[in-house]
C-alpha positions as CSV (number, residue, x, y, z in Angstrom):
1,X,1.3,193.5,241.8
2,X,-0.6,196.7,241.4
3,X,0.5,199.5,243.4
4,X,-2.1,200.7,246.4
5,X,-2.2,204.3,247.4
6,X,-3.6,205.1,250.9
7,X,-5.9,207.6,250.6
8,X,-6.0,210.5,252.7
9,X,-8.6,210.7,255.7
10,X,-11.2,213.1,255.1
11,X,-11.0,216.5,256.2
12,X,-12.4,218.0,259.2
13,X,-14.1,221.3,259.2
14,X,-12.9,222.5,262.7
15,X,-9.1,222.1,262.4
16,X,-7.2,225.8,262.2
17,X,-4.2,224.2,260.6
18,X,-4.3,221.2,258.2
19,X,-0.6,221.0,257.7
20,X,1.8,221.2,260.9
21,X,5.4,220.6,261.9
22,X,5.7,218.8,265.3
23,X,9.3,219.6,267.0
24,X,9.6,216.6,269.8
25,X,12.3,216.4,271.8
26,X,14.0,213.5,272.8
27,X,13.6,213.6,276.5
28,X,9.7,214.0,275.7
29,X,10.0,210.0,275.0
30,X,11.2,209.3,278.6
31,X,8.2,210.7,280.0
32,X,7.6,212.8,283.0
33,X,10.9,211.7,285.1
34,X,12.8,212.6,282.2
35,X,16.5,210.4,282.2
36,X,17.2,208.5,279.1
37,X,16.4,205.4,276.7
38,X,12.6,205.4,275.3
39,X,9.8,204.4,277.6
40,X,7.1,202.3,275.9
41,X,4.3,203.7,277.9
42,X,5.3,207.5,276.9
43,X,6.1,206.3,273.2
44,X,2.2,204.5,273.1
45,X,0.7,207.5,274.5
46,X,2.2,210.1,272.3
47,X,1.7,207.6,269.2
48,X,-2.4,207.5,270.3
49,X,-2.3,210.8,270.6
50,X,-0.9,211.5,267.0
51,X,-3.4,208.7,265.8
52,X,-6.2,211.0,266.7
53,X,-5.1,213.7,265.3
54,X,-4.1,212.1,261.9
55,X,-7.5,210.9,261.8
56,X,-8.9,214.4,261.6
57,X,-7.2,215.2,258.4
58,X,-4.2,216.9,259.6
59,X,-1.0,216.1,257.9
60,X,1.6,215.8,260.4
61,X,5.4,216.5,259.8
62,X,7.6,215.4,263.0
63,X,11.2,215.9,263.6
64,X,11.9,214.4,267.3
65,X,15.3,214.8,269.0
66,X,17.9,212.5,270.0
67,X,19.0,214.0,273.6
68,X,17.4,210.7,275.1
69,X,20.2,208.8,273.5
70,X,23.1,211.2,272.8
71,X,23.4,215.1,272.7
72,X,26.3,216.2,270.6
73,X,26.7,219.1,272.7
74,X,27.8,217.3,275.8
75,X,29.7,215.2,273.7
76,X,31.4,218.2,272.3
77,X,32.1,219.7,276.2
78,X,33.6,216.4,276.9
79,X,36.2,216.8,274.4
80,X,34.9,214.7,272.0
81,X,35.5,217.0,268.4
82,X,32.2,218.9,267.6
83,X,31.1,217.9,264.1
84,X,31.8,214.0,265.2
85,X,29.4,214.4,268.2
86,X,27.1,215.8,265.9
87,X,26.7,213.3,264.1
88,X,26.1,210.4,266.5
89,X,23.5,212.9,267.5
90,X,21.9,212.8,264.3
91,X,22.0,209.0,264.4
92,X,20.2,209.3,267.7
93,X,17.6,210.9,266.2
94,X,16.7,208.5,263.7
95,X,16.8,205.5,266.6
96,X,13.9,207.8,268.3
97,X,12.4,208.6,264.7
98,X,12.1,204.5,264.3
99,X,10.7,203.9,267.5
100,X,7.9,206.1,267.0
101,X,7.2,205.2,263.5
102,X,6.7,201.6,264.8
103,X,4.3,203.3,267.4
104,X,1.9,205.1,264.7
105,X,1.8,202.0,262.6
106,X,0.6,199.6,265.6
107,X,-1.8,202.5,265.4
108,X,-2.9,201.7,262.1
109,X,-1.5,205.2,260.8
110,X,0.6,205.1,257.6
111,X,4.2,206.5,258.4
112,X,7.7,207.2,256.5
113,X,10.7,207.9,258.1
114,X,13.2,210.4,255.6
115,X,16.5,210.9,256.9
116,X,18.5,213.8,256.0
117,X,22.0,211.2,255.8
118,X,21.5,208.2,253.7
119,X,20.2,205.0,255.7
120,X,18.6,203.6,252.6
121,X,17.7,200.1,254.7
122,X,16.3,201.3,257.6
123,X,14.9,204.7,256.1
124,X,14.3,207.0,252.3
125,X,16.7,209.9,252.0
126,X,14.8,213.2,252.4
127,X,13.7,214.5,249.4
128,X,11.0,217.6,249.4
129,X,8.7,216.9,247.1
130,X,8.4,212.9,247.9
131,X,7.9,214.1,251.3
132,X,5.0,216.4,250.4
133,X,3.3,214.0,248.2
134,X,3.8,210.9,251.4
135,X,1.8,214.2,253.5
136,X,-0.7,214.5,250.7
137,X,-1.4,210.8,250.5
138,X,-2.1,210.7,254.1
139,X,0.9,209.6,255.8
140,X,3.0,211.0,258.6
141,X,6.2,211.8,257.8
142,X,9.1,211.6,260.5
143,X,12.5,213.6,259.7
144,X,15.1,212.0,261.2
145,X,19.2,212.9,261.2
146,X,18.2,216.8,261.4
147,X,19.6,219.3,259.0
148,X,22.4,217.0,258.0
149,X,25.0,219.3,259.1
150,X,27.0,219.5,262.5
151,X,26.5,223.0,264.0
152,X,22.4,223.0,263.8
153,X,20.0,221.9,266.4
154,X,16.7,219.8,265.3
155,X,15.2,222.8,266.7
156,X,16.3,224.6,263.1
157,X,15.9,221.2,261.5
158,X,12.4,221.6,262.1
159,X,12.2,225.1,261.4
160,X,13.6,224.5,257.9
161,X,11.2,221.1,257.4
162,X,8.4,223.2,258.6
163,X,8.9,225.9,255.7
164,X,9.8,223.1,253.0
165,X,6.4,221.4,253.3
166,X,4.9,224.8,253.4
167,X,3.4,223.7,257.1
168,X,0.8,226.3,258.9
169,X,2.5,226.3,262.0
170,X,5.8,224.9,263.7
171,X,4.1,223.1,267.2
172,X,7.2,222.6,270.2
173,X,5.7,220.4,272.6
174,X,7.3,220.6,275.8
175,X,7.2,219.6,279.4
176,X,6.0,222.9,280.5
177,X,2.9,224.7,279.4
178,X,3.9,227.6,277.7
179,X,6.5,230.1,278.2
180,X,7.2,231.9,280.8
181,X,8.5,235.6,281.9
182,X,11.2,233.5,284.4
183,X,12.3,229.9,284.7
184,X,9.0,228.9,286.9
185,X,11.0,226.2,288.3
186,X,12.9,228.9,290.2
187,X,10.5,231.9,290.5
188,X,6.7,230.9,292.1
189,X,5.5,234.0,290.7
190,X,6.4,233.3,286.8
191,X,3.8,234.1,284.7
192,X,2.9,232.0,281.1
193,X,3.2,234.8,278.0
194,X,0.1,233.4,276.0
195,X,1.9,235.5,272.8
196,X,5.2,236.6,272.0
197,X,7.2,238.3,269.6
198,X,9.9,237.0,267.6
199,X,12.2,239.8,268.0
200,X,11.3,239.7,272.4
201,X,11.5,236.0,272.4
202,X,15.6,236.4,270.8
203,X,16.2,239.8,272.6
204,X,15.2,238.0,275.7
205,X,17.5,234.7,275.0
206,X,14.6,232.3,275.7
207,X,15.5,228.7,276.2
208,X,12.8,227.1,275.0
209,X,14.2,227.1,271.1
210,X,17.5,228.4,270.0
211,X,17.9,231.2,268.1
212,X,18.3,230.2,264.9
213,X,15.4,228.5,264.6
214,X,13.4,231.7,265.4
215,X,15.0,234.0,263.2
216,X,14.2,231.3,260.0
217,X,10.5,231.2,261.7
218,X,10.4,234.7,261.9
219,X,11.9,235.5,258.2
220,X,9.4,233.2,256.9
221,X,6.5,234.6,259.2
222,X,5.9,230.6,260.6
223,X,4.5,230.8,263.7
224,X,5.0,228.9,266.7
225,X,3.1,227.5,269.1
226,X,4.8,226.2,272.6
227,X,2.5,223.8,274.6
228,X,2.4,220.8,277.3
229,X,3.2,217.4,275.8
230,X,1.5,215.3,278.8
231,X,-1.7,216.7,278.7
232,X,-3.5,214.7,277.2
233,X,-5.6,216.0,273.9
234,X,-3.6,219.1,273.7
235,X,-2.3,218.9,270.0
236,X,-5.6,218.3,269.1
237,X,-7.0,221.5,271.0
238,X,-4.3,223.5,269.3
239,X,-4.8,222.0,265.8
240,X,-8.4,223.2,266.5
241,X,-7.3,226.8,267.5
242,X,-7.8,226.2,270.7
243,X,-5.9,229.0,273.0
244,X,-3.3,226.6,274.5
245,X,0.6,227.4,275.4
246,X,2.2,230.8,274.0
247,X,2.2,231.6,270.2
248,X,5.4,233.0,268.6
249,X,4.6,235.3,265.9
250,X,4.7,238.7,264.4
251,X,3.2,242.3,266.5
């Protein structure tokens, strides 16, 4: 049977980055009223969403989070030993990584799961250059498991993916539109940062991605952009450089 390559949608003169890293978390699959599990109506909306882009040219890397399902560090408070609550976080991860890949391809958009601990039924392992030549070929590529390793966050797992497959930009889609001087949530007069330095964001101990992460991002010179999930169109609008959320980057 002869082997059939997918070729890669056409490019599209507009987009400001052709290659991104797209940090989900977890909770983003439970929609607005957060909780847990994986609501089909969120999980259809962000996979339509993603469809659109695709089929723009971008190349899309994702690495979605497992908190929906299990979050090693509340396992870890509970007693439970660290690196083994870790772990079952990692296989949460590839339960939401799944999911969605199920979503894109009722889509119609090509998709490979790589996980970073062997699942060879279900998933390939990771390997760097396969998973720049599935991004090159058109498909979307889902990292699943995170780094790995117990003691790092998918928030670094997708800081390190992001520079792997040499990505233009590491997007966080969140459930807030940006970040802000104070947790808004508590302060009516918070105002959105529409940029922000690497060295303020980890002097300042900003939630929104842990520290790690930034300092990779930052070594490298990977800029981030933080911007609402539910709005509908929005990774498109910041694929096309539109001024959206808060950018992370150098002065």
């Amino acid at each position: 049977m002869p082997l059939v390559t997918i070729a890669p949608p056409p490019p599209h003169q507009s987009l400001t980055y052709r290659r991104i890293l797209l940090k989900l978390s977890g909770e983003a699959l439970c929609g607005e009223e957060g909780g847990f599990g994986i609501r089909p109506e969120t999980l259809l909306h962000v996979a339509a969403e993603l469809a659109e882009v695709h089929r723009l040219g971008v190349q899309i890397g994702i690495v979605v989070g497992g908190g929906n399902i299990f979050r090693g560090l509340k396992g870890a408070s509970a007693g439970m030993d660290r690196s083994q609550s870790d772990y079952m976080g990692m296989l949460a991860t590839v339960i939401n990584s799944l999911a969605l890949q199920d979503a894109l391809e009722k889509q119609n958009v090509p998709t490979r799961v790589m996980t970073a601990i062997e699942i060879r039924q279900v998933a390939e392992p990771y390997i760097r250059r396969r998973a720049i030549r599935h991004l090159d070929k058109g498909s979307v590529v889902i990292f699943g498991a995170g780094t790995g390793n117990p003691y790092f966050s998918t928030d670094t797992a997708a800081a390190l993916r992001a520079m792997e497959i040499q990505a233009q930009a590491l997007f966080k889609a969140t459930k807030v539109d940006g970040i802000y001087d104070r947790d808004p949530r508590k302060h009516e007069d918070a105002k959105m940062l529409q940029t922000l330095t690497y060295d303020r964001f980890l002097v300042d101990r900003i939630g929104v991605m842990d520290s790690t992460a930034v300092t990779l991002c930052r070594e490298n010179r990977l800029p981030i952009r933080v911007f609402k999930l539910s709005d509908h169109g929005n990774i498109l609008r910041v694929c096309q450089g539109a001024n959206i959320g808060t950018v992370v980057s150098e002065p």
